[in-house]
LUMVO-577549 format. One record per residue: residue number from 1; residue in three letters; x, y, z of N, C-alpha, C, O in turn. Coordinates in nm, 3 decimals, padded with zeros to 5 digits. Each point is the difference from the previous one (the first is absolute). Example, Ala and Ser with C-alpha at 12.3 -4.5 7.8 and 13.67 -1.06 7.14 Angstrom:
+-----+------+---------+---------+---------+---------+---------+---------+---------+---------+---------+---------+---------+---------+
: seq : type :     n_X :     n_Y :     n_Z :    ca_X :    ca_Y :    ca_Z :     c_X :     c_Y :     c_Z :     o_X :     o_Y :     o_Z :
+-----+------+---------+---------+---------+---------+---------+---------+---------+---------+---------+---------+---------+---------+
:   1 :  ala :  01.319 : -00.569 :  00.780 : -00.089 :  00.119 :  00.000 :  00.090 :  00.120 :  00.000 :  00.104 : -00.002 :  00.066 :
:   2 :  ser : -00.139 :  00.107 : -00.138 :  00.082 :  00.119 :  00.006 : -00.077 :  00.109 :  00.073 :  00.051 :  00.111 :  00.017 :
+-----+------+---------+---------+---------+---------+---------+---------+---------+---------+---------+---------+---------+---------+
//
This chain:
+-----+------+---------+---------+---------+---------+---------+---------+---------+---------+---------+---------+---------+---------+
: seq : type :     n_X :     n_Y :     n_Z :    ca_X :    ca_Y :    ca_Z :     c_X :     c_Y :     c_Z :     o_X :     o_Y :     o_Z :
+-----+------+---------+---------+---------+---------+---------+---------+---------+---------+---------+---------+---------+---------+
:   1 :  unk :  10.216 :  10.895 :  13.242 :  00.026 : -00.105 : -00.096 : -00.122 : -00.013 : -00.090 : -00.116 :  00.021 :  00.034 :
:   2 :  unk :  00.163 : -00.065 : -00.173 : -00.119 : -00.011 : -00.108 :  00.016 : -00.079 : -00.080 :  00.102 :  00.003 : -00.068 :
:   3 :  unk : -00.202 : -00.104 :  00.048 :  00.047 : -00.092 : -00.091 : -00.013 :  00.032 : -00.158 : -00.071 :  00.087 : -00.050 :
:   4 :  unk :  00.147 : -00.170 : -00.009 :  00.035 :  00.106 : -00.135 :  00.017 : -00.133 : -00.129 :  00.112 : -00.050 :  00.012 :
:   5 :  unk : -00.166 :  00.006 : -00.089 : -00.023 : -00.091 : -00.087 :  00.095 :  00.068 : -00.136 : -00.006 :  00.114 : -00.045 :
:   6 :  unk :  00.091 : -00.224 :  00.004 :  00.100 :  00.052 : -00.099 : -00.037 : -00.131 : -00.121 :  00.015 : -00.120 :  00.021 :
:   7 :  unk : -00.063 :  00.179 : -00.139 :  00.020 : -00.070 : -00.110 :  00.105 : -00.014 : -00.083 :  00.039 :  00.113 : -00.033 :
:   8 :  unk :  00.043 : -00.223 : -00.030 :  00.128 : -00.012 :  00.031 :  00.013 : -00.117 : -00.119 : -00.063 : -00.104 :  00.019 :
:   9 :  unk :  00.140 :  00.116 : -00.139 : -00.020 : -00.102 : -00.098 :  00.176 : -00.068 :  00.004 :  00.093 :  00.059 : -00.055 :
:  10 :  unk : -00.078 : -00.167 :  00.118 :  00.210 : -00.026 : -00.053 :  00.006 : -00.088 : -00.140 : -00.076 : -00.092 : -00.032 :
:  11 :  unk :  00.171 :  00.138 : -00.031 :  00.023 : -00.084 : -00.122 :  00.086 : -00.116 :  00.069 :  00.079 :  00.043 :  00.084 :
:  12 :  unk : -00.078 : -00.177 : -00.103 :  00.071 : -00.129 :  00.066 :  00.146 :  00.017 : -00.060 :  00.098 : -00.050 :  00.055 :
:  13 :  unk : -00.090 :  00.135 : -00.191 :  00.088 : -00.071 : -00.061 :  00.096 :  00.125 :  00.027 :  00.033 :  00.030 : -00.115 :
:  14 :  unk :  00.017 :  00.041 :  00.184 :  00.060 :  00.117 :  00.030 : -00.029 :  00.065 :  00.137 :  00.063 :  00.102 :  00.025 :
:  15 :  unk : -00.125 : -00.134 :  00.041 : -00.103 : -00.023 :  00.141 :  00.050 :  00.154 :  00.013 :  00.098 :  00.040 :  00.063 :
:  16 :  unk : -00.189 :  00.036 : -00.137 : -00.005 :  00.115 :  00.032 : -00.201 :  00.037 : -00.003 : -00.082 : -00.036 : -00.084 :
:  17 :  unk :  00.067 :  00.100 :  00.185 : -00.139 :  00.045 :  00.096 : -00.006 :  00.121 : -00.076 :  00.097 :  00.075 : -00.011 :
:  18 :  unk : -00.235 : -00.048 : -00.053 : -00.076 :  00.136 : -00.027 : -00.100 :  00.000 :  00.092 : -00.080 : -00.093 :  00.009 :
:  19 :  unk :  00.076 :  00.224 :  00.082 : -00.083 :  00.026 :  00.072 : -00.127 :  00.074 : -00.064 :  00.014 :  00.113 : -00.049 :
:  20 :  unk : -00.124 : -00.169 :  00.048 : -00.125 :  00.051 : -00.138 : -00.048 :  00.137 :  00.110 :  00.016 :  00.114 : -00.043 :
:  21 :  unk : -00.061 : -00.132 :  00.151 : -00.093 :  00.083 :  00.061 : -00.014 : -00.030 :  00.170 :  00.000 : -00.101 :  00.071 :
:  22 :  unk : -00.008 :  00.191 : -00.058 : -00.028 : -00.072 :  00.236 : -00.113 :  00.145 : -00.026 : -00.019 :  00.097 : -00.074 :
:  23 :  unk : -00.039 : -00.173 :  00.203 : -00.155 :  00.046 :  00.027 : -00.043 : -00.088 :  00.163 :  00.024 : -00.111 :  00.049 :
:  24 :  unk : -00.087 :  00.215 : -00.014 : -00.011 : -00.055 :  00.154 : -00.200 : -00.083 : -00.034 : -00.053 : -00.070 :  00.086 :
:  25 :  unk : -00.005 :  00.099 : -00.199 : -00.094 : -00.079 : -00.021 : -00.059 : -00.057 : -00.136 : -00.094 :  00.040 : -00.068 :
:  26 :  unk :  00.216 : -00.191 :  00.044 : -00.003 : -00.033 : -00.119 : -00.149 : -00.085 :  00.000 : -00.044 : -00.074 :  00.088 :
:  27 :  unk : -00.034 :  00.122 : -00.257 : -00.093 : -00.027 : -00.054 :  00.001 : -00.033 : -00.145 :  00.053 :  00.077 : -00.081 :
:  28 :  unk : -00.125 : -00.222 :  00.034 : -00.008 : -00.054 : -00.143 :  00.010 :  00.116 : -00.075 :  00.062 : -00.016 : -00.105 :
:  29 :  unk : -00.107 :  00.137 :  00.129 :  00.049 :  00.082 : -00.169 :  00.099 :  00.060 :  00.040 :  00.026 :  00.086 : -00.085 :
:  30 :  unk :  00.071 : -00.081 :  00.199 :  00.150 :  00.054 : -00.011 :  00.064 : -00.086 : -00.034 :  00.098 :  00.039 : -00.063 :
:  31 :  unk : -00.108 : -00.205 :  00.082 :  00.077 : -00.092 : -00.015 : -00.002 :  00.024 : -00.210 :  00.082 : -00.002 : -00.091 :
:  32 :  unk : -00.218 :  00.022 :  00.106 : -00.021 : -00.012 : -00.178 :  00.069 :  00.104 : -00.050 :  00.084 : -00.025 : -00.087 :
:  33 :  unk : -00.103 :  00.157 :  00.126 :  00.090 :  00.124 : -00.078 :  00.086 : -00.036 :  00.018 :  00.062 :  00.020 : -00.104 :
:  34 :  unk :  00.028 : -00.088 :  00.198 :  00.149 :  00.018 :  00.047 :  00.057 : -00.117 : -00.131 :  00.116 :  00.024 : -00.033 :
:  35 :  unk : -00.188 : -00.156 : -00.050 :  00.010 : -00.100 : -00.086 : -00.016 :  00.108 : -00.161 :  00.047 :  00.005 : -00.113 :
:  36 :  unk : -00.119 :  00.047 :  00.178 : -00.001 :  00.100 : -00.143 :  00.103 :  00.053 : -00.049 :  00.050 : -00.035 : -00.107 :
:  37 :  unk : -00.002 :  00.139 :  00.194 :  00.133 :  00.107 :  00.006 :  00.141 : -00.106 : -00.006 :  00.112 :  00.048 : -00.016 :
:  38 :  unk : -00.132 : -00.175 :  00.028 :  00.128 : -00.108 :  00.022 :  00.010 : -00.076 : -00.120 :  00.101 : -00.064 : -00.029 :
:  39 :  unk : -00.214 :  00.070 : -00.049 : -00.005 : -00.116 : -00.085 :  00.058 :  00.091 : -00.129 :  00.056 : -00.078 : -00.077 :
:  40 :  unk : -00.048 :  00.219 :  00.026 :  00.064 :  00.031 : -00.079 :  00.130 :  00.000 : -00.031 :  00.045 :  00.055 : -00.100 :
:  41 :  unk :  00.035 : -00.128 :  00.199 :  00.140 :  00.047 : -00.041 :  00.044 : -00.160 :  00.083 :  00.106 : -00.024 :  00.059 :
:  42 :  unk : -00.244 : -00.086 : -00.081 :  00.108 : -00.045 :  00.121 :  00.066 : -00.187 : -00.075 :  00.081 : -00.057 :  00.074 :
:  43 :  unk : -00.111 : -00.002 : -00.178 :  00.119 : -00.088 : -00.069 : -00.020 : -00.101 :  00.080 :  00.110 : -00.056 :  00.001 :
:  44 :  unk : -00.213 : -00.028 :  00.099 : -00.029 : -00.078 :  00.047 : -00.020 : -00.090 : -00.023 : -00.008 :  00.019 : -00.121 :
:  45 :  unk : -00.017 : -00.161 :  00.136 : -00.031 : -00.119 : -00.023 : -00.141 : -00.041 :  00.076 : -00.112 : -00.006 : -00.051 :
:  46 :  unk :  00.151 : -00.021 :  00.190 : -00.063 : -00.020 :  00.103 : -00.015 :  00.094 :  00.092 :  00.072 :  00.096 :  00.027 :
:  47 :  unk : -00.191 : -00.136 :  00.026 : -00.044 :  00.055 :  00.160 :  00.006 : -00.026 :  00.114 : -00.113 :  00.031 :  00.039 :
:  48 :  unk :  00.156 : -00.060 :  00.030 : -00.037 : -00.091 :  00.114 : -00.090 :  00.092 :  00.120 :  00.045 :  00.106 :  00.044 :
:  49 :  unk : -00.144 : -00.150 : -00.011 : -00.045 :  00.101 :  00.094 : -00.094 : -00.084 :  00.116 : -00.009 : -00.123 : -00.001 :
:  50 :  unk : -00.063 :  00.214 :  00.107 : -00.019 : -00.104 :  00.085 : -00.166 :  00.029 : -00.022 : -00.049 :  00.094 : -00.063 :
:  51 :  unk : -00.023 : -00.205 :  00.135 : -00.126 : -00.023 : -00.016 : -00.085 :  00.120 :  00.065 : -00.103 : -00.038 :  00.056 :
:  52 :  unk :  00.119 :  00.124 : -00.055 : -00.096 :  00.099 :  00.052 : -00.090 :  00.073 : -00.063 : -00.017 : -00.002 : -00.122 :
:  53 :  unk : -00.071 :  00.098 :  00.237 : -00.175 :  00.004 : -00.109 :  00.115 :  00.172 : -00.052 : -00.062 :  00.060 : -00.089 :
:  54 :  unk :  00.154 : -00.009 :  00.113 : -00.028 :  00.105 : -00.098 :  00.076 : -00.032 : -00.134 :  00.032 :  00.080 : -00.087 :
:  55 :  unk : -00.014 : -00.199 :  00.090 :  00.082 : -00.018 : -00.176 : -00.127 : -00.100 : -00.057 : -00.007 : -00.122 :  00.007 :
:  56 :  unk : -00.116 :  00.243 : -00.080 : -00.086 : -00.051 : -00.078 :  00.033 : -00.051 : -00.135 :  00.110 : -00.037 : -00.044 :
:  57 :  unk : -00.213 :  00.041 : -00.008 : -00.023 : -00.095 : -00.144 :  00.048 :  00.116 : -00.068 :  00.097 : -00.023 : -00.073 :
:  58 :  unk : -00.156 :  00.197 :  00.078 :  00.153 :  00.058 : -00.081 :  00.112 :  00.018 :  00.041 :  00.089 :  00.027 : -00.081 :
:  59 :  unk : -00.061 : -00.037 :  00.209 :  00.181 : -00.010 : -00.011 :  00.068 : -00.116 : -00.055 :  00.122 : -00.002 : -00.008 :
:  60 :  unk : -00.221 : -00.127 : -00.044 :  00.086 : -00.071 : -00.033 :  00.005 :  00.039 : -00.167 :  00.094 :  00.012 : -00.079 :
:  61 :  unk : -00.215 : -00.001 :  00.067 : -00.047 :  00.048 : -00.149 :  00.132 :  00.073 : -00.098 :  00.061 : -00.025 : -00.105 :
:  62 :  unk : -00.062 :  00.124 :  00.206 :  00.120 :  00.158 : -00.033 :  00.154 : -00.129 : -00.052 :  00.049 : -00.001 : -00.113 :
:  63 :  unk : -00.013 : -00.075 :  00.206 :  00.075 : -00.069 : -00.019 :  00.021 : -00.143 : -00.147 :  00.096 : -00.041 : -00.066 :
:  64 :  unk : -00.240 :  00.007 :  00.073 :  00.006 : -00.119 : -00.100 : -00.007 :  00.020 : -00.132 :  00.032 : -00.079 : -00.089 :
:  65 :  unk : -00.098 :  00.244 :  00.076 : -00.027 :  00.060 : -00.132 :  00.144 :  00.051 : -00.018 :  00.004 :  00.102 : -00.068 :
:  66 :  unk :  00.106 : -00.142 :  00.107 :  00.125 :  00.067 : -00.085 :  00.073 : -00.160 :  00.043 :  00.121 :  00.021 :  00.013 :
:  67 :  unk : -00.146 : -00.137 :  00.007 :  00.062 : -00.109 : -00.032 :  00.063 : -00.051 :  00.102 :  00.044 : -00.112 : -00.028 :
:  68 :  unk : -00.013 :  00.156 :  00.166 :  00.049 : -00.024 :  00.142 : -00.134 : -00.105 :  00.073 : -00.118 :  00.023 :  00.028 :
:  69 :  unk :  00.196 : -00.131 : -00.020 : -00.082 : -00.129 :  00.092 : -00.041 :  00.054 :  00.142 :  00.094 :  00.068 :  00.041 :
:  70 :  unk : -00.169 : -00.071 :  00.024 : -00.022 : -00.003 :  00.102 : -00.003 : -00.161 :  00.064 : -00.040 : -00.109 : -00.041 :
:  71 :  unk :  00.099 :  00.156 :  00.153 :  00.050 : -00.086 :  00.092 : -00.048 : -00.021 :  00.149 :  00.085 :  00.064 :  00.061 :
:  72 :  unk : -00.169 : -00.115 :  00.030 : -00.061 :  00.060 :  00.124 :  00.089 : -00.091 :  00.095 :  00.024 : -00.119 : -00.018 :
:  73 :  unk :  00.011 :  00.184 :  00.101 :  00.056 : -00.111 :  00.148 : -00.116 : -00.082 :  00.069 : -00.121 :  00.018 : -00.005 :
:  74 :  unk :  00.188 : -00.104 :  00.066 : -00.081 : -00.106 :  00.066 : -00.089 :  00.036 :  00.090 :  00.041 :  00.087 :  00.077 :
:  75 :  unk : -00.163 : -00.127 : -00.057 : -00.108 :  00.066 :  00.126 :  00.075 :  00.002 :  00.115 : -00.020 :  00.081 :  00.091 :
:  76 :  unk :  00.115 : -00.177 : -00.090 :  00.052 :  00.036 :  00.175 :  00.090 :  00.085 :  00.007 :  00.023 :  00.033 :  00.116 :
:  77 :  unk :  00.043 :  00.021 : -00.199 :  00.116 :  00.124 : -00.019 : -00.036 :  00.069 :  00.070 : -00.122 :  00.011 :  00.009 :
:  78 :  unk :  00.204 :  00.065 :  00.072 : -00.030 :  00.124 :  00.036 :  00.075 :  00.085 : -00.150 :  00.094 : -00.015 : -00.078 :
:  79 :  unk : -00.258 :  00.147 :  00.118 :  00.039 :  00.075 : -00.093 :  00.069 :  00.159 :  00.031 :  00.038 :  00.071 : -00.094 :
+-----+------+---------+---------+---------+---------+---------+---------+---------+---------+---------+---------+---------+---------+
//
């Protein structure tokens, strides 16, 4: 058995899941390339994402520079 981390964006309004990337050791610049490669094609508004250290100041960046709010869940969320 292996644990296996899947980055994973759903649109609410059609609740259909794009699977961005899985990696058995996710790190702030995969989270960031993976915002990169997503943000060209992707017609967003919002973000919602959870409070963790690998969604830095550029993954939100990648996001706010094309007009999509970021959104963070509550400290007690599980993420």
């Amino acid at each position: 058995m292996k644990r296996l981390y899947v980055f994973a964006v759903m649109e609410v309004g059609t609740r259909t899941v794009h699977i961005l990337g899985v990696t058995a050791h996710p790190t702030a610049a995969w989270a960031t390339q993976l915002a990169r490669n997503r943000i060209a094609d992707s017609g967003f508004r919002y973000l919602l994402r959870a409070l963790d250290s690998r969604y830095t100041q550029a993954f939100d960046t990648i996001f706010a520079d094309d007009g999509i709010e970021i959104l963070k869940t509550a400290p007690q969320a599980p993420g």
